[in-house]
C-alpha positions as CSV (number, residue, x, y, z in Angstrom):
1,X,22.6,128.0,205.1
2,X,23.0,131.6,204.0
3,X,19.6,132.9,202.1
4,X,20.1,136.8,200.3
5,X,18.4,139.8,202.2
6,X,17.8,137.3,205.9
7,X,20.3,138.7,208.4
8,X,21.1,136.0,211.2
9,X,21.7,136.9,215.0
10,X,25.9,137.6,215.2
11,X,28.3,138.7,217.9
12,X,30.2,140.6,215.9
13,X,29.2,143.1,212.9
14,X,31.0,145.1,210.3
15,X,29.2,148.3,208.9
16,X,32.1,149.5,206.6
17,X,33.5,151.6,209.4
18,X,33.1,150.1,212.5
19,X,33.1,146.9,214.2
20,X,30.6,146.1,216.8
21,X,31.5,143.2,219.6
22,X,29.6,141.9,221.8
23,X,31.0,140.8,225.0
24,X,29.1,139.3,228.1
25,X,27.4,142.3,229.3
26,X,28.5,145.6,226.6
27,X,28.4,146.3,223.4
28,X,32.0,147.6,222.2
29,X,33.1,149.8,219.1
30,X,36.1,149.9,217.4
31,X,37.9,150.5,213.9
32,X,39.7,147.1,214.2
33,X,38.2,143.8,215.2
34,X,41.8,143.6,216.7
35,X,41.8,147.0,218.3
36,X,42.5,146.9,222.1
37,X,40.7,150.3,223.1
38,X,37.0,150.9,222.2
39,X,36.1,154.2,220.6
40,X,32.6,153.4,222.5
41,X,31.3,151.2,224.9
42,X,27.8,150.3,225.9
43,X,27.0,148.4,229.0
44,X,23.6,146.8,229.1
45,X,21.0,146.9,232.4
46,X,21.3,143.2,233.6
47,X,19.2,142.1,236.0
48,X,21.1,138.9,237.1
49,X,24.3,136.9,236.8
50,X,23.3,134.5,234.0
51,X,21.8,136.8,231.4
52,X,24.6,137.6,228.5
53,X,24.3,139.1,224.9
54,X,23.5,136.7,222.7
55,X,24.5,138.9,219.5
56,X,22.4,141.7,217.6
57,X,21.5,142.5,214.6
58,X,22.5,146.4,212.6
59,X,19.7,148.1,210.6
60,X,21.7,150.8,209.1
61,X,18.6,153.3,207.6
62,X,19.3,156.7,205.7
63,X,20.1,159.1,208.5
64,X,20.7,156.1,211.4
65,X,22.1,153.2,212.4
66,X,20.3,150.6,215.3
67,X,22.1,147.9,217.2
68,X,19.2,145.5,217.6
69,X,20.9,143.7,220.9
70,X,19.3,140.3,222.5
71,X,20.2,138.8,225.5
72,X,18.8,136.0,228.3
73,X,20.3,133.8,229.8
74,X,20.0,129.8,230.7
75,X,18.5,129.7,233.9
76,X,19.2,125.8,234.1
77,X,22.7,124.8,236.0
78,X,22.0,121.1,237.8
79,X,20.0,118.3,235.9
80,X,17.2,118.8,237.8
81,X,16.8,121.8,237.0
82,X,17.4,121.4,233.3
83,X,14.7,118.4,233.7
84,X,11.6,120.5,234.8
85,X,10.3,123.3,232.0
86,X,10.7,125.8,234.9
87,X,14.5,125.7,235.2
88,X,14.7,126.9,231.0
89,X,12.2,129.5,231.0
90,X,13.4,132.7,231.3
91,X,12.9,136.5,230.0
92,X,14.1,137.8,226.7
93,X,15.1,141.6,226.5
94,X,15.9,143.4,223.0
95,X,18.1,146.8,224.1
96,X,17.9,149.0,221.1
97,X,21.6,150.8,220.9
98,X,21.6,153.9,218.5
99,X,25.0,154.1,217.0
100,X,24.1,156.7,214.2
101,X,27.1,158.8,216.1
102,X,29.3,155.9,217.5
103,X,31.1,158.5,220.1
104,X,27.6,158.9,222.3
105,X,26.1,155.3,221.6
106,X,23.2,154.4,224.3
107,X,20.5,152.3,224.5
108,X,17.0,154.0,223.3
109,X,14.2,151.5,224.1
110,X,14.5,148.2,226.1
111,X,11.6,145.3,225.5
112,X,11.2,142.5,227.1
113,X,9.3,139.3,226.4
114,X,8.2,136.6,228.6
115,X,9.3,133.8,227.4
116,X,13.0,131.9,226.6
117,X,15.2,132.7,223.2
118,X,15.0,130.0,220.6
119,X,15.5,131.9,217.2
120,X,15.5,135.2,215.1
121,X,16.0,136.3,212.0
122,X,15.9,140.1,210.4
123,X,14.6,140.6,207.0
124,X,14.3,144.2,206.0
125,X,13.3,146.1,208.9
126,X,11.2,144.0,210.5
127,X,12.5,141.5,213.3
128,X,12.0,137.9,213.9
129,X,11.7,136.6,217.2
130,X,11.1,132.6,218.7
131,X,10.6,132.6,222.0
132,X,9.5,129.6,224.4
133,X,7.4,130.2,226.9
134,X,6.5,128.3,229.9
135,X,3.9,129.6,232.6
136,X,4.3,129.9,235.7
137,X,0.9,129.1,238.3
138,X,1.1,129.9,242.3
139,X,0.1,127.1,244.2
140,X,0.4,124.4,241.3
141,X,3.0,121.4,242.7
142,X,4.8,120.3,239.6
143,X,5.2,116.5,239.4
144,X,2.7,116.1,242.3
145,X,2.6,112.8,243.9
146,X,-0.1,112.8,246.8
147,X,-3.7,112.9,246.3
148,X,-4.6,116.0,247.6
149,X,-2.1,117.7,245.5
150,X,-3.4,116.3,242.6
151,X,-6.5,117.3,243.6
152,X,-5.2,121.1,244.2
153,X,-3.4,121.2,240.8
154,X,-6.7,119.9,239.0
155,X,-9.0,122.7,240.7
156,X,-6.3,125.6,240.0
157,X,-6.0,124.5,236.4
158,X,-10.1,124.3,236.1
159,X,-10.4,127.7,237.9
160,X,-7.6,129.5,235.1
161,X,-8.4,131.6,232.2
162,X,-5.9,130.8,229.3
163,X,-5.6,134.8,229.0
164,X,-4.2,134.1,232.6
165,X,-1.2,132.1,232.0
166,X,-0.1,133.8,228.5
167,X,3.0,135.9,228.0
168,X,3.8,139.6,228.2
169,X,5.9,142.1,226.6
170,X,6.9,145.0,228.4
171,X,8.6,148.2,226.7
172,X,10.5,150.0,229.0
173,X,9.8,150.8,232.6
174,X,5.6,151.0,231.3
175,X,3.6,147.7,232.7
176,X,3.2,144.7,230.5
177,X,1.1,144.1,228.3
178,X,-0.1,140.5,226.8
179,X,1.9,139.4,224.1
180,X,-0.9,137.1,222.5
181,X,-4.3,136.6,223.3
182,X,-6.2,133.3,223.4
183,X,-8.4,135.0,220.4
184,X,-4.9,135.0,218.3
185,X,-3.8,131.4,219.8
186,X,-4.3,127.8,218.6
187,X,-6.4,126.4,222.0
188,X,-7.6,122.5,222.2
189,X,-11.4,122.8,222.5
190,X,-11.0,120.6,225.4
């Protein structure tokens, strides 16, 4: 379902001039969705195998033009894996690509989120993001089956703070930073 003025996440964009493609791990620019040889390409800083673009979104402003790019990846590959919420969580980075001059496109600001891609949308100039996020505690033995270990998870997961196990956004090379607080989150009393 289409709704006027909400742009959807896309490998591919058209601004009137130029095509923009996303491939696994750069952005290309051409004249032609057909055209074999880029004007530009971008290359994005992965940081494992899996990750891949998942699309982007253009904001074309009065004197620029921003490639809003996602990518993550799916961590899960064996059923096991896929069963436990550990094997799906994973990171998700937005590269910003200014292609106001399409010849010396880069990558201004990188952000990532803790937390796996579900959805976006872009409406104006602001940017939509769903992310799942699944924390991760040292020590805590995930489907534990012996009583002491049931009695370890139940003392680390007494001892924890919920601002503890929230998720962070990072912008750039800076340190994270929480992404929510439990002041701005809906937490059982209990």
């Amino acid at each position: 379902l289409l709704v006027a003025g909400v742009d959807e996440l896309d490998p591919v964009k058209f601004d009137g001039d130029y095509f923009y493609l996303a491939t696994r791990d750069r952005v290309s620019i051409t004249h032609s969705a057909l055209e074999a040889d880029p004007i530009a390409t971008v290359p994005l800083p992965f940081d494992n195998s899996y990750e891949y673009i998942r699309g982007f979104y253009l904001y074309v402003a009065a004197n620029s033009k921003i490639l809003a790019t996602l990518r993550g990846g799916e961590r899960y590959f064996w059923f096991a894996e896929f069963m436990s919420p550990w094997g799906w969580s994973d990171d998700t980075v937005l590269d910003l690509v200014d292609v106001t001059q399409v010849e010396s496109a880069a990558v201004t600001q990188t952000v990532t989120i803790e937390g796996a891609y579900v959805n976006s949308r872009r409406i104006g100039d602001k940017l939509y993001l769903i992310t799942r996020y699944t924390p991760a505690l040292d020590g805590l033995v995930p489907f534990a089956s012996t009583t002491e270990d049931q009695q370890n998870n139940r003392q680390l997961l007494a001892d924890i703070e919920v601002d503890d196990v929230l998720p962070t956004i990072q912008f750039g090379d800076a340190a994270p930073v929480p992404l929510v607080t439990s002041a701005n989150c809906f937490v059982p009393a209990s």
